[in-house]
C-alpha positions as CSV (number, residue, x, y, z in Angstrom):
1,X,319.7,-21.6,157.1
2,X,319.4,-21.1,153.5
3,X,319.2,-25.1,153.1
4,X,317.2,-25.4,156.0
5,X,315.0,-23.1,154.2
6,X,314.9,-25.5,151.0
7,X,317.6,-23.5,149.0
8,X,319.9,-25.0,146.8
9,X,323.1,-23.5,147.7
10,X,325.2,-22.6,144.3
11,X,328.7,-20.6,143.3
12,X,328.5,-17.2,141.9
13,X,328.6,-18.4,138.4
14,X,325.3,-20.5,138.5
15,X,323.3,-18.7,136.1
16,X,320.1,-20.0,137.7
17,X,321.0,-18.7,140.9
18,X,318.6,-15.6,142.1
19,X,319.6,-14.4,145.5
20,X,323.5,-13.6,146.3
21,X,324.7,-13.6,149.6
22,X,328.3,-11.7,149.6
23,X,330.7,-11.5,152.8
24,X,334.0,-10.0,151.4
25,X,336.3,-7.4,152.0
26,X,336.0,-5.1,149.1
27,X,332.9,-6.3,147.6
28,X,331.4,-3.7,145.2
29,X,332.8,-5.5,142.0
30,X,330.9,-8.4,143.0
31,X,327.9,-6.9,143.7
32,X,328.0,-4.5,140.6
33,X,328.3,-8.4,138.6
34,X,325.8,-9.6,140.4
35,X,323.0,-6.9,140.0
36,X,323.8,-6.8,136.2
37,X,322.3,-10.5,136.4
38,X,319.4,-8.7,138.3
39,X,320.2,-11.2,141.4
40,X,319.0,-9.7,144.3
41,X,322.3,-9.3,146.8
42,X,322.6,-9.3,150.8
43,X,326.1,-7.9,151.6
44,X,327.4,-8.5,155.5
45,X,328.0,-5.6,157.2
46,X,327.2,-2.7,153.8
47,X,323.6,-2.5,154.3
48,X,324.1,0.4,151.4
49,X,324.7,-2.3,149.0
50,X,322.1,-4.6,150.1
51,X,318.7,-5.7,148.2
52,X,317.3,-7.4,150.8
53,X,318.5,-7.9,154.6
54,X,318.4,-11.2,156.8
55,X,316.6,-11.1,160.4
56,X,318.3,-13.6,163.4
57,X,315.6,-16.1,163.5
58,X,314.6,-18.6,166.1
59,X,313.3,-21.0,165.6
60,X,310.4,-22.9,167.7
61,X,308.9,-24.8,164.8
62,X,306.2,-23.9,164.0
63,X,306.7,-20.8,165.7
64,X,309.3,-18.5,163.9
65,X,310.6,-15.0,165.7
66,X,312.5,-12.9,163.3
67,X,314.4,-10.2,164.7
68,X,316.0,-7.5,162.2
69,X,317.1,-4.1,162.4
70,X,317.1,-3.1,158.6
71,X,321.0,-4.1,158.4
72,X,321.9,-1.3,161.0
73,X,323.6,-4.2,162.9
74,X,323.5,-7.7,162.9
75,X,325.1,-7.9,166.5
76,X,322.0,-6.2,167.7
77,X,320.0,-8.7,166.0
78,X,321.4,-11.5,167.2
79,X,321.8,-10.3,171.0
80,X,318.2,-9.7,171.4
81,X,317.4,-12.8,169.2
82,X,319.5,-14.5,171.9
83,X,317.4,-12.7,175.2
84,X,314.7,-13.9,173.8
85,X,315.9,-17.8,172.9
86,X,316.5,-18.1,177.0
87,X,312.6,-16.5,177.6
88,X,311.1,-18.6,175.3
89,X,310.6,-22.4,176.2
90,X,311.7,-25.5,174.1
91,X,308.3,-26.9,174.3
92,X,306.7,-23.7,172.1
93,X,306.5,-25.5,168.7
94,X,304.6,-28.0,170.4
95,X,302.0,-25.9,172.0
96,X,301.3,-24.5,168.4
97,X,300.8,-27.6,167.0
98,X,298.5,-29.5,169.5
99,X,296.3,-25.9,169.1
100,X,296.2,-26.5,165.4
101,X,295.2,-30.0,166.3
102,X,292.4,-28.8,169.1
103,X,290.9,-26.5,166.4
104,X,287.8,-28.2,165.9
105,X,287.4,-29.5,169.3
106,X,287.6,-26.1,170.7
107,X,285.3,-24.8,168.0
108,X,282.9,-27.5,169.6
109,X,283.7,-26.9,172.8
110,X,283.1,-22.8,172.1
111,X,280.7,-22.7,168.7
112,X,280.8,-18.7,169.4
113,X,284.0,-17.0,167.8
114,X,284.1,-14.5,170.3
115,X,283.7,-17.1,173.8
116,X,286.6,-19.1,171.8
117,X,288.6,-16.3,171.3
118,X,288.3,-14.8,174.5
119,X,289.1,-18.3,176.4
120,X,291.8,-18.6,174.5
121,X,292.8,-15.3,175.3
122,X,292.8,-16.4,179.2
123,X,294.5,-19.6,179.0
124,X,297.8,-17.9,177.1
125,X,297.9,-14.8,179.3
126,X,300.3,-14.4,182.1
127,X,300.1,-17.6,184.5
128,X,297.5,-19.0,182.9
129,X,296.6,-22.7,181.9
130,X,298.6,-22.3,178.5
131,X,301.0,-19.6,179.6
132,X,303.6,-19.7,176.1
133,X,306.2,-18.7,178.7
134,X,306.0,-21.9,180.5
135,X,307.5,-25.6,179.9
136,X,305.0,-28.2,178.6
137,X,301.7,-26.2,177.8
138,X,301.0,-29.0,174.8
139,X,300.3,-31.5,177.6
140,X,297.5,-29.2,179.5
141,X,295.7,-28.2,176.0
142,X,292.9,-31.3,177.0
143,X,292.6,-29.9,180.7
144,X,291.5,-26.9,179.4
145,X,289.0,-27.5,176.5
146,X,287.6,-29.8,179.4
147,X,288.2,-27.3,182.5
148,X,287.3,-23.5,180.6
149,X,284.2,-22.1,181.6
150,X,282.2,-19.5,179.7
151,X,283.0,-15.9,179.0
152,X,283.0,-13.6,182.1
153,X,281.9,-10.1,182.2
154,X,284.5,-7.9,183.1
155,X,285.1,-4.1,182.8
156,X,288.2,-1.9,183.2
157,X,289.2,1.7,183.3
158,X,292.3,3.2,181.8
159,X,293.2,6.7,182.9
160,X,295.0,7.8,180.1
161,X,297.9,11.0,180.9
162,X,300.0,11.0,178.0
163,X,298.9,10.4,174.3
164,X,302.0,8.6,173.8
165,X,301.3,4.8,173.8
166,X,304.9,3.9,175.3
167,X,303.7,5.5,178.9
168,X,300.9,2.6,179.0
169,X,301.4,-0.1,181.3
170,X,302.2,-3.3,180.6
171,X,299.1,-4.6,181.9
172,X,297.0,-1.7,179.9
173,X,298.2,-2.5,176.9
174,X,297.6,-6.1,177.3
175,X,293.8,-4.7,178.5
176,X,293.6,-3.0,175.1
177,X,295.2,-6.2,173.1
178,X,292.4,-8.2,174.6
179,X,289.2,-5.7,174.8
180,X,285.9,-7.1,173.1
181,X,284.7,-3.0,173.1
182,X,286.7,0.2,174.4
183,X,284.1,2.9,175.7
184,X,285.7,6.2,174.5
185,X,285.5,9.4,176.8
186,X,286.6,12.1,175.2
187,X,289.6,12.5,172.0
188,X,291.6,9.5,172.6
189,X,294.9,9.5,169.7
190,X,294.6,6.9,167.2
191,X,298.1,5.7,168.6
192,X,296.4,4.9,171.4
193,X,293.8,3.2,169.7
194,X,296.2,1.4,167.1
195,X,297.0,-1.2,170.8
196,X,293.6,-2.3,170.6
197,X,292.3,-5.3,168.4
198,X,290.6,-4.6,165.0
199,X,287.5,-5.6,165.4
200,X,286.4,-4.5,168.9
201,X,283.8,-2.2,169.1
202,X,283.8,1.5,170.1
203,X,281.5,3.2,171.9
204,X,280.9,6.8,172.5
205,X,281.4,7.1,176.3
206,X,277.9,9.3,176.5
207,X,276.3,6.2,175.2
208,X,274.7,3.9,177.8
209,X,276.7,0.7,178.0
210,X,274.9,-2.5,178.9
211,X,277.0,-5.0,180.6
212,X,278.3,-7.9,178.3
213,X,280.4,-10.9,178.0
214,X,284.1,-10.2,177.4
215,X,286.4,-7.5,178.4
216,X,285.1,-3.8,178.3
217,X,287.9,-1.2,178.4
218,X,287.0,2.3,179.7
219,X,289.6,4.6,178.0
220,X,289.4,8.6,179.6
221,X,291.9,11.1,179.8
222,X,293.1,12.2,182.9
């Protein structure tokens, strides 16, 4: 990985060297050499001793998931780095490069960032045209810059009963991940909040709300 990377791989001596990465049975000597040299040191399995910590990567080039758990366990890492390999289709890496190839044509095709973003939005969603979870999305990229049609109107309520932003549903989280504006009815947490994109807009709830392209989130407690 470390070649892969474009590291040169070197002994312990190399005085050039500037990361260490130690897998020994007793290795505090070595590390204590090391640090002297001020390399910074990953040590398997002694996250006390490490500098830095390696996440289980996969690897859908250009798409990179990392998974790490601080150096708690590496196991853990690489089990769920695993789940997620078998999810995660082949094909990927080339849905994120033909959409870094259709970036001007869907800036043509939408010259408004917020129609682009939004039909963006829809085609990688669940089932849609460019569902990331489905095999050979590259291939349908033309289909829909020529099939997409403009921004719908759309508006949806969340009841909220907990502030606690683990009890939202799957499909209200993705709500708030995708809102254009979230209509605020009375003291909603900033957890809850933090699920929502940056740059939607808020609105007081005892503000008049005119209807709008995009997705409008209606957050209120229950």
């Amino acid at each position: 990985m470390v070649e892969r990377a474009g590291g040169i791989v070197v002994g312990a001596d190399d005085r050039d060297a500037h990361l260490a990465l130690v897998a020994m049975p007793d290795p505090e000597a070595a590390v204590l050499r090391l640090k002297a040299r001020e390399v910074l040191v990953n040590v398997a399995d002694r996250p006390d001793l490490c500098d830095f910590t390696l996440p289980s990567i996969l690897d859908r080039d250009p798409v990179l998931i990392a998974v790490s758990t601080g150096g708690a366990s590496a196991g853990l890492a690489k089990a769920l780095r695993l789940r997620l390999e078998a999810l995660l289709p082949v094909s990927l890496g080339a849905l994120a490069t033909t959409l870094f190839q259709a970036r001007e044509a869907a800036r043509r095709r939408w010259p408004d960032a917020g129609e682009r973003r939004h039909a963006l939005d829809a085609a990688l969603t669940d089932g849609g045209i460019l569902d990331p979870m489905a095999d050979g999305g590259a291939v349908r990229v033309s289909a829909w810059l020529e099939e997409a049609g403009s921004m719908p109107s759309q508006t949806v309520e969340i009841v909220l009963n907990s502030d606690d932003p683990d009890d939202l549903t799957l499909r209200q989280a993705r709500w708030l991940g995708q809102a254009d504006r979230i209509v605020l009815h009375g003291a909603i947490t900033p957890a809850i909040l933090a699920r929502s994109r940056a740059d939607a807009a808020r609105v007081d709830g005892g503000q008049p709300v005119d209807p709008a392209p995009g997705l409008t989130v209606i957050l209120r407690r229950g």
